[in-house]
PyMOL Python script that loads the backbone (N, CA, C, O; Angstrom):
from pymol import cmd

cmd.read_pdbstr("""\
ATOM      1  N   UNK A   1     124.464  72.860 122.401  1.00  0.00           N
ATOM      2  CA  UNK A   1     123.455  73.717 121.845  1.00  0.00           C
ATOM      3  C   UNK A   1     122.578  72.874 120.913  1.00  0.00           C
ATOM      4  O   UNK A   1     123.059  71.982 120.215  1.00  0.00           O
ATOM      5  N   UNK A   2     121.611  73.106 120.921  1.00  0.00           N
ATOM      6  CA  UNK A   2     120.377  71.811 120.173  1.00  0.00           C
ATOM      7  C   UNK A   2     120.145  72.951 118.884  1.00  0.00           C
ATOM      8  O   UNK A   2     120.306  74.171 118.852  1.00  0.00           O
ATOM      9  N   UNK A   3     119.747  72.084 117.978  1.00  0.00           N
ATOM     10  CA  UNK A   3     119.504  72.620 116.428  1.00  0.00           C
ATOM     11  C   UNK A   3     117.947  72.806 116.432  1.00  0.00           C
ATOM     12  O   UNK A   3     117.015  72.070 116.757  1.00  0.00           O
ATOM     13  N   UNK A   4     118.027  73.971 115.985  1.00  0.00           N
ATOM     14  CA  UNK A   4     116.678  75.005 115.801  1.00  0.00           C
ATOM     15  C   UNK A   4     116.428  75.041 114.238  1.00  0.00           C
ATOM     16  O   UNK A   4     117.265  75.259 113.361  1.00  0.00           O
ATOM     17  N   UNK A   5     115.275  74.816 114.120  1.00  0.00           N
ATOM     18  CA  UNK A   5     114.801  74.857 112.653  1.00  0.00           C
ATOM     19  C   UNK A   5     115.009  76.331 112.095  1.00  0.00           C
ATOM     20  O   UNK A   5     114.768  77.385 112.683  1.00  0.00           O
ATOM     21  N   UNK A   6     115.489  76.156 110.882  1.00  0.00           N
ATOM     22  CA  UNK A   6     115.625  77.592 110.165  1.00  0.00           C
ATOM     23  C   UNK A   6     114.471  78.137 109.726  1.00  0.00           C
ATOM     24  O   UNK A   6     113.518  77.610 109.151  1.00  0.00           O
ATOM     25  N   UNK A   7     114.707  79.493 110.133  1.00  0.00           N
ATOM     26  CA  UNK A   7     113.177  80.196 109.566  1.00  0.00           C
ATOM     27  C   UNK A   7     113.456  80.404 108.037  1.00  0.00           C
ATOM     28  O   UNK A   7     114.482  80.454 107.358  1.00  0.00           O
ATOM     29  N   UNK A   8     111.862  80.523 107.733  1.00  0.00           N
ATOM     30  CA  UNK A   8     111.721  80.886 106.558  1.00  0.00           C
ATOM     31  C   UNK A   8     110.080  81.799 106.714  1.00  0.00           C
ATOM     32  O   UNK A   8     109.239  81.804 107.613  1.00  0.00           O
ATOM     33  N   UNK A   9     110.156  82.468 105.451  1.00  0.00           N
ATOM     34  CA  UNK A   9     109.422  83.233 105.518  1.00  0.00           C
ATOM     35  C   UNK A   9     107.859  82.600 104.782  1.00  0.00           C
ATOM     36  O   UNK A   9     107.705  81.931 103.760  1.00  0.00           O
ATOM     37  N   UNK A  10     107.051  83.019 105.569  1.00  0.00           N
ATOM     38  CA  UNK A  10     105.577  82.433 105.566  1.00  0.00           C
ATOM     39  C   UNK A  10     104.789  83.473 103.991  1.00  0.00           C
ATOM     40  O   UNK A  10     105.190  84.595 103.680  1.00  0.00           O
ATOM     41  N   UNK A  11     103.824  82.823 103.359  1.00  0.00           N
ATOM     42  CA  UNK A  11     103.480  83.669 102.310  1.00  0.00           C
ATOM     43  C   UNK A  11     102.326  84.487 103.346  1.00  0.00           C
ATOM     44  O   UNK A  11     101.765  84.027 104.340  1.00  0.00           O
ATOM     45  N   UNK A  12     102.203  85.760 102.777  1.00  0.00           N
ATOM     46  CA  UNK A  12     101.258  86.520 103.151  1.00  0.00           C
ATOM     47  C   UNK A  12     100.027  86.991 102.250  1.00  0.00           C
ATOM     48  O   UNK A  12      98.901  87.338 102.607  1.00  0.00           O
ATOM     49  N   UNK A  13     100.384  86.931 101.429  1.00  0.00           N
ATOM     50  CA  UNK A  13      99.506  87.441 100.453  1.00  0.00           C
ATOM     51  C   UNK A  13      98.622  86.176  99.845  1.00  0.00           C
ATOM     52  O   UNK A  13      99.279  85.135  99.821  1.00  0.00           O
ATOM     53  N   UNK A  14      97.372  86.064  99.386  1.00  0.00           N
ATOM     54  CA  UNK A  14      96.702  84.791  99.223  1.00  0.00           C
ATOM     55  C   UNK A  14      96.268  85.296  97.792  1.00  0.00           C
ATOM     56  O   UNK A  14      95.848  84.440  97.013  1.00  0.00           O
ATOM     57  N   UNK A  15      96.328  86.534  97.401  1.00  0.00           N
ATOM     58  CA  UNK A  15      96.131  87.001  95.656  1.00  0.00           C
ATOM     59  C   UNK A  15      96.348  88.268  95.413  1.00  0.00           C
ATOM     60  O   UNK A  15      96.236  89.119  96.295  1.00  0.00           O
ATOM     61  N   UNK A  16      96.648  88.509  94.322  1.00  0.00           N
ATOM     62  CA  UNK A  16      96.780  90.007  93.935  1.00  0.00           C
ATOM     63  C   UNK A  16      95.963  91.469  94.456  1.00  0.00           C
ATOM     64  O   UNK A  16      96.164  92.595  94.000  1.00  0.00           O
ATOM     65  N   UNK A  17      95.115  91.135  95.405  1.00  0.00           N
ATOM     66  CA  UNK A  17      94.226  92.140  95.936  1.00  0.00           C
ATOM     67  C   UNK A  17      94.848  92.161  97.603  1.00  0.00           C
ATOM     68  O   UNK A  17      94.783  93.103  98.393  1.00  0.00           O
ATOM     69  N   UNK A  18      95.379  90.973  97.796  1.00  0.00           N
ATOM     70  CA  UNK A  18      96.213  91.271  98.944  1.00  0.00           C
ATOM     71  C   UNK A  18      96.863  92.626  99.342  1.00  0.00           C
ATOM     72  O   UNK A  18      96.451  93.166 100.369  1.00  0.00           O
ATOM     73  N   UNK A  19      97.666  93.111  98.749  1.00  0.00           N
ATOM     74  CA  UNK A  19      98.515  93.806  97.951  1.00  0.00           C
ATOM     75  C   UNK A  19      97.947  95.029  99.215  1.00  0.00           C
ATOM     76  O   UNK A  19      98.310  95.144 100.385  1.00  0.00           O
ATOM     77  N   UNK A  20      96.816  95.923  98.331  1.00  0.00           N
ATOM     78  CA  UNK A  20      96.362  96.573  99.284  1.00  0.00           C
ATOM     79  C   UNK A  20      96.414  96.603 100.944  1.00  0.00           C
ATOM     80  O   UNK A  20      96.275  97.576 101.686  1.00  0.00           O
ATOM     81  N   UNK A  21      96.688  95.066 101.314  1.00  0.00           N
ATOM     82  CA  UNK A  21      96.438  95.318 102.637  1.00  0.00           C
ATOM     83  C   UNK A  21      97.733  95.310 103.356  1.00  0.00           C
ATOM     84  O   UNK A  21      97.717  95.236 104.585  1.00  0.00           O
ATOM     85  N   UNK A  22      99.125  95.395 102.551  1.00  0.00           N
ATOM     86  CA  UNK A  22     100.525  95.192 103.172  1.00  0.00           C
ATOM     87  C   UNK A  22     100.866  96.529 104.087  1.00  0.00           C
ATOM     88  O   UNK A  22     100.640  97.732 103.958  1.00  0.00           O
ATOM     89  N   UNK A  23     101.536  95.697 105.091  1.00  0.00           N
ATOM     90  CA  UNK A  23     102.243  96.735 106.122  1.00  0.00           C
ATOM     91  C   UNK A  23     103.419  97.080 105.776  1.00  0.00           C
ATOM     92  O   UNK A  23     104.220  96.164 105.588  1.00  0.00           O
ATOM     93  N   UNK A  24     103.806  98.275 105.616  1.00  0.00           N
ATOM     94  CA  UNK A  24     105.460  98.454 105.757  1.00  0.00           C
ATOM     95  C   UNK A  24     105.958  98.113 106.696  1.00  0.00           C
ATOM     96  O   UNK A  24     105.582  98.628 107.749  1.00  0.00           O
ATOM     97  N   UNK A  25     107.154  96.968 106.721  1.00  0.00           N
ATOM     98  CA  UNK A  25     107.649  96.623 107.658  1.00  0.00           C
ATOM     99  C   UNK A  25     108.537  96.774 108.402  1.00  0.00           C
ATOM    100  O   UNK A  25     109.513  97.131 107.741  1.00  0.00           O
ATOM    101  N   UNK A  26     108.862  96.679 109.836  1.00  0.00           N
ATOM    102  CA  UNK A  26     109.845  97.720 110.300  1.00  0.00           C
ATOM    103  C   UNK A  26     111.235  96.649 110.083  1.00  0.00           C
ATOM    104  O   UNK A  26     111.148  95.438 109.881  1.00  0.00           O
ATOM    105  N   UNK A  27     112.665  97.539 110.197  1.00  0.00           N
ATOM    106  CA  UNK A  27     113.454  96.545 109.784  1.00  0.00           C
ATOM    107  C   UNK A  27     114.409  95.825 111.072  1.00  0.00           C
ATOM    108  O   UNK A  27     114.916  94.705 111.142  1.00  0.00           O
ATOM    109  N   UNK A  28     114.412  96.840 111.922  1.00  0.00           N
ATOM    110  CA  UNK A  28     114.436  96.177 113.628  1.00  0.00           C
ATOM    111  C   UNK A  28     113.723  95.704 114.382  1.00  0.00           C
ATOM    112  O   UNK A  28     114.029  95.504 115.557  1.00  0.00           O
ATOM    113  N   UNK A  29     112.380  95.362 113.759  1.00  0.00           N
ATOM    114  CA  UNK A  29     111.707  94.467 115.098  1.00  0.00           C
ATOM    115  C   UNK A  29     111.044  93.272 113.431  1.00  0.00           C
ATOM    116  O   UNK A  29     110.932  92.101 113.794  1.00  0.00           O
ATOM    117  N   UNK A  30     110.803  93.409 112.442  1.00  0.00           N
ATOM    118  CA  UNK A  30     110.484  91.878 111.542  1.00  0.00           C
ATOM    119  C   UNK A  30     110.958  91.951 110.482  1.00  0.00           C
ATOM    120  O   UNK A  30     111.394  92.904 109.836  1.00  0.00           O
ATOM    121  N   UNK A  31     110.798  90.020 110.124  1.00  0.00           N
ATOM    122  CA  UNK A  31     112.039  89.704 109.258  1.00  0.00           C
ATOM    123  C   UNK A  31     113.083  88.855 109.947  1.00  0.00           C
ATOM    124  O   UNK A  31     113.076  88.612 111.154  1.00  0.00           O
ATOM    125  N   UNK A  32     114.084  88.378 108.981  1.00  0.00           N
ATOM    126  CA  UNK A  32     115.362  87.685 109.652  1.00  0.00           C
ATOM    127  C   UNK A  32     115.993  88.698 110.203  1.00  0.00           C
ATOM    128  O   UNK A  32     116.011  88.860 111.424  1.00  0.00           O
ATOM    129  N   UNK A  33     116.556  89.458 109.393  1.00  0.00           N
ATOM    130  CA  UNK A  33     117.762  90.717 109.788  1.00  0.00           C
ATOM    131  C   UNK A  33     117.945  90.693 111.450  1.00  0.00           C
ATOM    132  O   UNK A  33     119.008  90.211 111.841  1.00  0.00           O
ATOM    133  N   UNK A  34     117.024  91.161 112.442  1.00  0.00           N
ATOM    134  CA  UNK A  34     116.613  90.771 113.552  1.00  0.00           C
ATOM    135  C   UNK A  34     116.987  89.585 114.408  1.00  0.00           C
ATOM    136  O   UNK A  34     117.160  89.681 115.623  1.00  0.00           O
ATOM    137  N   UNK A  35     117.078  88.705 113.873  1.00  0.00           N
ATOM    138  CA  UNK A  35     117.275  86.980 114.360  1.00  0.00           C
ATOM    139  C   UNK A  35     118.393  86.891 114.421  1.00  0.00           C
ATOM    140  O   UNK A  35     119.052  86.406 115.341  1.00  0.00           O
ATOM    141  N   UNK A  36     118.985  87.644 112.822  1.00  0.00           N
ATOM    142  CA  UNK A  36     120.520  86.819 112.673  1.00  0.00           C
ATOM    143  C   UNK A  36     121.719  87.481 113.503  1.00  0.00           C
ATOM    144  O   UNK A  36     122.819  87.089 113.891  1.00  0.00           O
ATOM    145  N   UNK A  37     121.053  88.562 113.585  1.00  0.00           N
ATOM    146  CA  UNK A  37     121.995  89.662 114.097  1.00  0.00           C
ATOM    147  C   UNK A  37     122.163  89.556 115.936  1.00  0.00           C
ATOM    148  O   UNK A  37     123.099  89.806 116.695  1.00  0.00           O
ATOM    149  N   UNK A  38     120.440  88.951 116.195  1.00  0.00           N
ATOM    150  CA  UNK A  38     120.887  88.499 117.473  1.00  0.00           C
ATOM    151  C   UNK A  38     121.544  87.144 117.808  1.00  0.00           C
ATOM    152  O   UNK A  38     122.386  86.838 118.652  1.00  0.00           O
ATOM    153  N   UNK A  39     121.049  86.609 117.103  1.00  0.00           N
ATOM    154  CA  UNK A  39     122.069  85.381 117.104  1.00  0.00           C
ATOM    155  C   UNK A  39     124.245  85.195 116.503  1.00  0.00           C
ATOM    156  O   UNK A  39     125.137  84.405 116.809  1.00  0.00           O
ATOM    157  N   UNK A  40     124.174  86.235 115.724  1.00  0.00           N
ATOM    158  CA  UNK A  40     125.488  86.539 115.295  1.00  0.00           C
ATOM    159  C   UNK A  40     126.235  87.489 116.822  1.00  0.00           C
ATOM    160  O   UNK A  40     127.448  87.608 116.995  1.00  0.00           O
ATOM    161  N   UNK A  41     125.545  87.853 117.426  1.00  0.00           N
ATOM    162  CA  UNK A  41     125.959  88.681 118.896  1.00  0.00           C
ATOM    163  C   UNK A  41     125.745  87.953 119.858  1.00  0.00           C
ATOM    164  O   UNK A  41     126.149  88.497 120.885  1.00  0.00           O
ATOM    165  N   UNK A  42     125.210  86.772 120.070  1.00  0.00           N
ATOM    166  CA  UNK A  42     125.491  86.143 120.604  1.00  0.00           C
ATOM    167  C   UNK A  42     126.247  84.464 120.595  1.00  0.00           C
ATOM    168  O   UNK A  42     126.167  83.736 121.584  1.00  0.00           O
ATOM    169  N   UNK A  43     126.896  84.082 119.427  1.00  0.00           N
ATOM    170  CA  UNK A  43     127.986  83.334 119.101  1.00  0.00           C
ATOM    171  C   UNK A  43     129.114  84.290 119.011  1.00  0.00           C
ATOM    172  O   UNK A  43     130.254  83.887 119.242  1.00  0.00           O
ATOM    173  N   UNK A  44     128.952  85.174 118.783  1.00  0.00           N
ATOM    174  CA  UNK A  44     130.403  86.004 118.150  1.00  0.00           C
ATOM    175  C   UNK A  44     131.820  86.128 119.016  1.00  0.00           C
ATOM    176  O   UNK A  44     132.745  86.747 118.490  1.00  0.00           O
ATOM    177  N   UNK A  45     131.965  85.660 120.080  1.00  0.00           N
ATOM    178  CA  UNK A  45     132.422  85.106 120.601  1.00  0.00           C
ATOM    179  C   UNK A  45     133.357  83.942 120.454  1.00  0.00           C
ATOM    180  O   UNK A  45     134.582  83.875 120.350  1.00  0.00           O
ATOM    181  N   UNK A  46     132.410  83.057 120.479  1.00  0.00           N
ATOM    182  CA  UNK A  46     133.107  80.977 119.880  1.00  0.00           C
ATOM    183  C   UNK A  46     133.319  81.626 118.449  1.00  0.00           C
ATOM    184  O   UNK A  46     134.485  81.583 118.057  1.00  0.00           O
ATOM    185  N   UNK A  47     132.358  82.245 117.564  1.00  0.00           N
ATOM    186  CA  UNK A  47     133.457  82.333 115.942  1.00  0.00           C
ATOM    187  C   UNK A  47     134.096  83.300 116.060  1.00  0.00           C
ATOM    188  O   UNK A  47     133.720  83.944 115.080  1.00  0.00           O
ATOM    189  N   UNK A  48     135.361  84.354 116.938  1.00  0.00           N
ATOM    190  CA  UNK A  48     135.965  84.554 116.738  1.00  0.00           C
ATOM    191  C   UNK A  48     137.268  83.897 118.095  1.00  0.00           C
ATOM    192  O   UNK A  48     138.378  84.388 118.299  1.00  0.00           O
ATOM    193  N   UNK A  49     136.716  82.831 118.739  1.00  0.00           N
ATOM    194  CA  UNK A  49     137.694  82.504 119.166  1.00  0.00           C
ATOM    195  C   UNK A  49     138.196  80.768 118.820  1.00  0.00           C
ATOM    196  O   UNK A  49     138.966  80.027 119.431  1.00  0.00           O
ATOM    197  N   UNK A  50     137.293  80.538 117.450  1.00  0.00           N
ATOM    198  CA  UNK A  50     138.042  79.850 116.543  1.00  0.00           C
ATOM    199  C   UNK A  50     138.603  80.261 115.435  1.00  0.00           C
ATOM    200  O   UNK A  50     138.846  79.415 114.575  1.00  0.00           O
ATOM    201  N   UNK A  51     138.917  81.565 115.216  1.00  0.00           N
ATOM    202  CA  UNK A  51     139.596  82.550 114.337  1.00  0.00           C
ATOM    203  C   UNK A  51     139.031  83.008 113.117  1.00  0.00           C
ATOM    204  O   UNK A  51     139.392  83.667 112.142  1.00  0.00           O
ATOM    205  N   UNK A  52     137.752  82.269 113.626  1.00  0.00           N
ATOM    206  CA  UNK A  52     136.914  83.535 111.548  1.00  0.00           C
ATOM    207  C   UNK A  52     136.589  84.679 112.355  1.00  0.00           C
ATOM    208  O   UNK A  52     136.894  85.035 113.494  1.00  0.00           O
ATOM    209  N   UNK A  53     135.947  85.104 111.519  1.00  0.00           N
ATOM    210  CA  UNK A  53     135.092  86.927 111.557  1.00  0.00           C
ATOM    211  C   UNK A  53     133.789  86.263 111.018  1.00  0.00           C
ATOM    212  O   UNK A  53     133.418  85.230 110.461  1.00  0.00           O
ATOM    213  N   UNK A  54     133.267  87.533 111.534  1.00  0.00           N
ATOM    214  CA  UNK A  54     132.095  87.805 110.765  1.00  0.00           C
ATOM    215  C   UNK A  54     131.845  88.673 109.605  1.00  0.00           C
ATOM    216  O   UNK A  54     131.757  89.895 109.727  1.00  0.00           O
ATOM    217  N   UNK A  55     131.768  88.262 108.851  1.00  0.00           N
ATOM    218  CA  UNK A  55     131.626  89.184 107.373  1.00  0.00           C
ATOM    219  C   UNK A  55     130.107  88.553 106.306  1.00  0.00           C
ATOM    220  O   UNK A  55     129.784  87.389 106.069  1.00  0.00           O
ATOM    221  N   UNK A  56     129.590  89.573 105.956  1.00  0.00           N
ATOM    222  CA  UNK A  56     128.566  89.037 104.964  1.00  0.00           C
ATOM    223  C   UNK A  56     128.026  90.232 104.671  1.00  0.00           C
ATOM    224  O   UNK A  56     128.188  91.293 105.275  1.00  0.00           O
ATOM    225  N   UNK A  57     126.932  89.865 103.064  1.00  0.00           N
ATOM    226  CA  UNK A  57     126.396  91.031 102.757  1.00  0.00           C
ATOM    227  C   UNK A  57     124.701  90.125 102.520  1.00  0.00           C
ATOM    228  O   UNK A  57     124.492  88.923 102.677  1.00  0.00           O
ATOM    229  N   UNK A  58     123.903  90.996 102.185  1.00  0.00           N
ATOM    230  CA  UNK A  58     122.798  90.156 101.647  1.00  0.00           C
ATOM    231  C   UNK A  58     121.983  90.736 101.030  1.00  0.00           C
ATOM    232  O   UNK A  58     121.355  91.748 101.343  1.00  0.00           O
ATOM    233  N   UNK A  59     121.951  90.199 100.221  1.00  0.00           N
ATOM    234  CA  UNK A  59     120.187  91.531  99.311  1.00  0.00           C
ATOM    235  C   UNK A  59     119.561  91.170  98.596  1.00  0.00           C
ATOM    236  O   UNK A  59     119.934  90.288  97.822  1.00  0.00           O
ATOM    237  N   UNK A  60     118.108  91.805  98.545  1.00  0.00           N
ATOM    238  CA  UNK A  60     117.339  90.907  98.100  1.00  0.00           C
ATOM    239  C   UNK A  60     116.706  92.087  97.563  1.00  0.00           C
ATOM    240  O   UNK A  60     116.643  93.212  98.059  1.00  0.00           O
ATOM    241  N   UNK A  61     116.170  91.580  96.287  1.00  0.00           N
ATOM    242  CA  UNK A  61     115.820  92.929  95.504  1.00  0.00           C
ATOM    243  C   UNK A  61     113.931  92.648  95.126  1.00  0.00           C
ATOM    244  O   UNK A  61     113.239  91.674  95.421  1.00  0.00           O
ATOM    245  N   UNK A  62     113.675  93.504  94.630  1.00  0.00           N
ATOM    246  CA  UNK A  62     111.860  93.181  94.560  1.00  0.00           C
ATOM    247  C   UNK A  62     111.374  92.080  93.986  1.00  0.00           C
ATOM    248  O   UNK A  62     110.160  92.283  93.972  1.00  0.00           O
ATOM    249  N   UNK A  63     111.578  91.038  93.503  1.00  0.00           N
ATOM    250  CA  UNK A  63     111.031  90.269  92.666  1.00  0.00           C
ATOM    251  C   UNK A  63     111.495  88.970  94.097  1.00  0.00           C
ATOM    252  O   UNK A  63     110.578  88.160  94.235  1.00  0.00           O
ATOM    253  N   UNK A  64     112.092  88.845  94.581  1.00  0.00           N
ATOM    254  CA  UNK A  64     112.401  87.866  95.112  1.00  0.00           C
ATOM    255  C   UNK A  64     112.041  88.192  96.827  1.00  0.00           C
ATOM    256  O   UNK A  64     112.498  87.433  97.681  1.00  0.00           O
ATOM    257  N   UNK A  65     111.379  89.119  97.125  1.00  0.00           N
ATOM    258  CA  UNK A  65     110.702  89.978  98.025  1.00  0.00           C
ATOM    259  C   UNK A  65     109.139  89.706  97.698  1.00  0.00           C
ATOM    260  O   UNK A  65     108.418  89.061  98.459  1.00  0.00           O
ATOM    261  N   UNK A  66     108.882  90.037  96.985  1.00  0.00           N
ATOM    262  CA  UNK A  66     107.649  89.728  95.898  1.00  0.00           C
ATOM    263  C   UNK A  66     107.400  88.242  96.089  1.00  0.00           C
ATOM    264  O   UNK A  66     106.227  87.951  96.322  1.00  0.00           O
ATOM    265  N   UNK A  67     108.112  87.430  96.045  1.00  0.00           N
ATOM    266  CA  UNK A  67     108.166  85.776  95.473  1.00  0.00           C
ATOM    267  C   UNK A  67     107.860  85.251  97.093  1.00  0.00           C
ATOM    268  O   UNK A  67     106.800  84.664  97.311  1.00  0.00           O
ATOM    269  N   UNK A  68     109.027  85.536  98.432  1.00  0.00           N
ATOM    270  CA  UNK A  68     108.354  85.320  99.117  1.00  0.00           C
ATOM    271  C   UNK A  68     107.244  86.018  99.944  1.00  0.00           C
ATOM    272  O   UNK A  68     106.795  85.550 100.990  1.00  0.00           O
ATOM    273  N   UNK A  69     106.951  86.871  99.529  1.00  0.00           N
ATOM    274  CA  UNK A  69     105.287  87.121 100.181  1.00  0.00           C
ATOM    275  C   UNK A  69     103.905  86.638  99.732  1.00  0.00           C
ATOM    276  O   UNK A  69     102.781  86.753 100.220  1.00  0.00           O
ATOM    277  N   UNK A  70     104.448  85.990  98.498  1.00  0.00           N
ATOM    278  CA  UNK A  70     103.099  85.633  97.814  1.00  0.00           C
ATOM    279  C   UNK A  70     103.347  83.924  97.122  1.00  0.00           C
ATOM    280  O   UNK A  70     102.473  83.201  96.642  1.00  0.00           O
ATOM    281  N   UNK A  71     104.659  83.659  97.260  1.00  0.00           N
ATOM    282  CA  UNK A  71     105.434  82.403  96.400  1.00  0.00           C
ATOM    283  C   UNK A  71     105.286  82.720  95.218  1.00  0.00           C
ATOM    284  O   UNK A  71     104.382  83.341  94.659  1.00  0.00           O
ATOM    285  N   UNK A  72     106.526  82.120  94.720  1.00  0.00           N
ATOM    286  CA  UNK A  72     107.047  82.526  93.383  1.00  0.00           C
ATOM    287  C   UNK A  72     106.010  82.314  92.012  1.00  0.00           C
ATOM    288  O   UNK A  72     105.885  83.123  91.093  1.00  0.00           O
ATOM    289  N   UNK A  73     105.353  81.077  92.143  1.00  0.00           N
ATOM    290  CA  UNK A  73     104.474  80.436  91.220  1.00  0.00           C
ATOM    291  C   UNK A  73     103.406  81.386  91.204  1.00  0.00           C
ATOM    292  O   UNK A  73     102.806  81.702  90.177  1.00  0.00           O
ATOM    293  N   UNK A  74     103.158  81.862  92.394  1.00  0.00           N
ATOM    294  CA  UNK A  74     101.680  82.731  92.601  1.00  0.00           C
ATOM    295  C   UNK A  74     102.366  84.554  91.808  1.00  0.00           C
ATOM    296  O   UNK A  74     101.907  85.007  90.759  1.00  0.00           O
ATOM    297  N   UNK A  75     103.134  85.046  92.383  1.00  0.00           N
ATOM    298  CA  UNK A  75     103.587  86.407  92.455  1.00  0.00           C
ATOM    299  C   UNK A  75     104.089  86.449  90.364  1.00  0.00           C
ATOM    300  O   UNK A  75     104.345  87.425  89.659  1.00  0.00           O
ATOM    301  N   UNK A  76     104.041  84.935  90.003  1.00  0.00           N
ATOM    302  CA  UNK A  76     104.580  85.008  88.800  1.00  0.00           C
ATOM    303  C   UNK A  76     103.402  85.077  87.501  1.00  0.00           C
ATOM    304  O   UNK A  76     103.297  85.722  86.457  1.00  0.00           O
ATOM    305  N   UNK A  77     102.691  84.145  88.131  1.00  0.00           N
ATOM    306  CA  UNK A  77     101.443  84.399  87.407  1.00  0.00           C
ATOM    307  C   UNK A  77     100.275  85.761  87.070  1.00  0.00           C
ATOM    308  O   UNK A  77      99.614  86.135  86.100  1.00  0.00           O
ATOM    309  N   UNK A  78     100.539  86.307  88.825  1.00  0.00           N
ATOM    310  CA  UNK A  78     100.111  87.291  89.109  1.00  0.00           C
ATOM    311  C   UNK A  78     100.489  88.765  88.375  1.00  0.00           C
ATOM    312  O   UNK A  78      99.762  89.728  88.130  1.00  0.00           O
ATOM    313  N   UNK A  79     101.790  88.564  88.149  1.00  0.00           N
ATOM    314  CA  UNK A  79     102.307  89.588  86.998  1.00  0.00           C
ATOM    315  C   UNK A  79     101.841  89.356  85.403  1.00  0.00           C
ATOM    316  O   UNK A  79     102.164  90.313  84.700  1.00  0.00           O
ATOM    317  N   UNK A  80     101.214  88.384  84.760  1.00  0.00           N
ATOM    318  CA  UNK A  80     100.325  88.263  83.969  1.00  0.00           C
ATOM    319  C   UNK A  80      99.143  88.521  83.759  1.00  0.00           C
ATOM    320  O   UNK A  80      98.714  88.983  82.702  1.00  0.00           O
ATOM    321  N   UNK A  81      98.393  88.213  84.884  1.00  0.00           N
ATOM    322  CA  UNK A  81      96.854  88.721  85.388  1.00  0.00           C
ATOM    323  C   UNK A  81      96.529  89.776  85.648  1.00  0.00           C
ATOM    324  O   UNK A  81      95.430  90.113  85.207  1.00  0.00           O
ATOM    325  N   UNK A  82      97.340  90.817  86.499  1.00  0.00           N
ATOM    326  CA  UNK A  82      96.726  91.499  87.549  1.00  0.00           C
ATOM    327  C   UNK A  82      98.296  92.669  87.431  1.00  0.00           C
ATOM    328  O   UNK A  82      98.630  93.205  88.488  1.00  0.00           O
ATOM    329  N   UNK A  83      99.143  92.976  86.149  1.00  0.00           N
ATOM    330  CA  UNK A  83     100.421  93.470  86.564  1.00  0.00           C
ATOM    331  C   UNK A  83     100.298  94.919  87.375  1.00  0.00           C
ATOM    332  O   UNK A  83     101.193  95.290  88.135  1.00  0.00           O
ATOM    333  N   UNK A  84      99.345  95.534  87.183  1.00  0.00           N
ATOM    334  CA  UNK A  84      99.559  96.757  88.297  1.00  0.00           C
ATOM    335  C   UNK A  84      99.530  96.533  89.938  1.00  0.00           C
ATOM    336  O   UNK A  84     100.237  97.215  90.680  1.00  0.00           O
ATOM    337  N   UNK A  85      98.857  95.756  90.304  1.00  0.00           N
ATOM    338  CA  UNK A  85      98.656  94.872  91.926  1.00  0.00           C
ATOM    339  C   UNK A  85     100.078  94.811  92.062  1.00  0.00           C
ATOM    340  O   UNK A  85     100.653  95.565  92.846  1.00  0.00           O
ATOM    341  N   UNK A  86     100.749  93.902  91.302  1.00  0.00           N
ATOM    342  CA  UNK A  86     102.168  93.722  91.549  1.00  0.00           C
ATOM    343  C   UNK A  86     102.763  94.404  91.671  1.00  0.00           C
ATOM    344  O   UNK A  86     103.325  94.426  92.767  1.00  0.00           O
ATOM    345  N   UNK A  87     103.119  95.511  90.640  1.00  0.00           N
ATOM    346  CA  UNK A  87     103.999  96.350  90.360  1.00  0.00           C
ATOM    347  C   UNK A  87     103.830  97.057  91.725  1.00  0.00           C
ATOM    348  O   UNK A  87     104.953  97.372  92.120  1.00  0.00           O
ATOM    349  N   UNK A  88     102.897  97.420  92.577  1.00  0.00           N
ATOM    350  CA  UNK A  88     102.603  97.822  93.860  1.00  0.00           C
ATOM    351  C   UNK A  88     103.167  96.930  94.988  1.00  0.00           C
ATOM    352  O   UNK A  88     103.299  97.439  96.101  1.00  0.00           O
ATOM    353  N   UNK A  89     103.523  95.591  94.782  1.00  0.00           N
ATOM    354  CA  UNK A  89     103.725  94.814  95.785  1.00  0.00           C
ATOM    355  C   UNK A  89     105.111  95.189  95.890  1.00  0.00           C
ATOM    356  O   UNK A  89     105.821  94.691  96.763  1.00  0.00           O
TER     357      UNK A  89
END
""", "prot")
cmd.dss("prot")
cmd.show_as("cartoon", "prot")
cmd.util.cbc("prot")
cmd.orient("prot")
């Protein structure tokens, strides 16, 4: 199996007026959640017939949701400038 670059999430937002133009996003078709889950269903198999499980939790709460849609430096400043935009993001 050849090694695939890990995703990461792309900024979307380019400034605090962004904001306005965000989609709610769906949680079965974007995002990782999606990826990992197909990819965890399809190893799950070889890791449980080298004897782990699958177990995990993950969460990510607004500020770090916030950080990557806009990067942290930007989404941080932006809560100085502009805090109602944010508080919306």
């Amino acid at each position: 199996m050849g090694r695939e670059p890990i995703p990461f999430a792309k900024k979307v937002l380019r400034s605090a007026a962004d904001v306005e133009f965000l989609e709610k996003p769906n949680p079965r078709r974007d995002g990782l959640l999606p990826f990992v889950i197909k990819r965890l269903q399809h190893l799950q198999p070889e890791i449980e017939k080298e004897g782990h499980k699958i177990r995990f939790a993950v969460a990510r709460g607004p500020l770090n949701i916030a950080s990557f849609l806009m990067g942290a430096t930007e989404f941080l400043t932006a809560i100085k400038t502009d805090p109602e935009a944010m508080h919306r993001c």
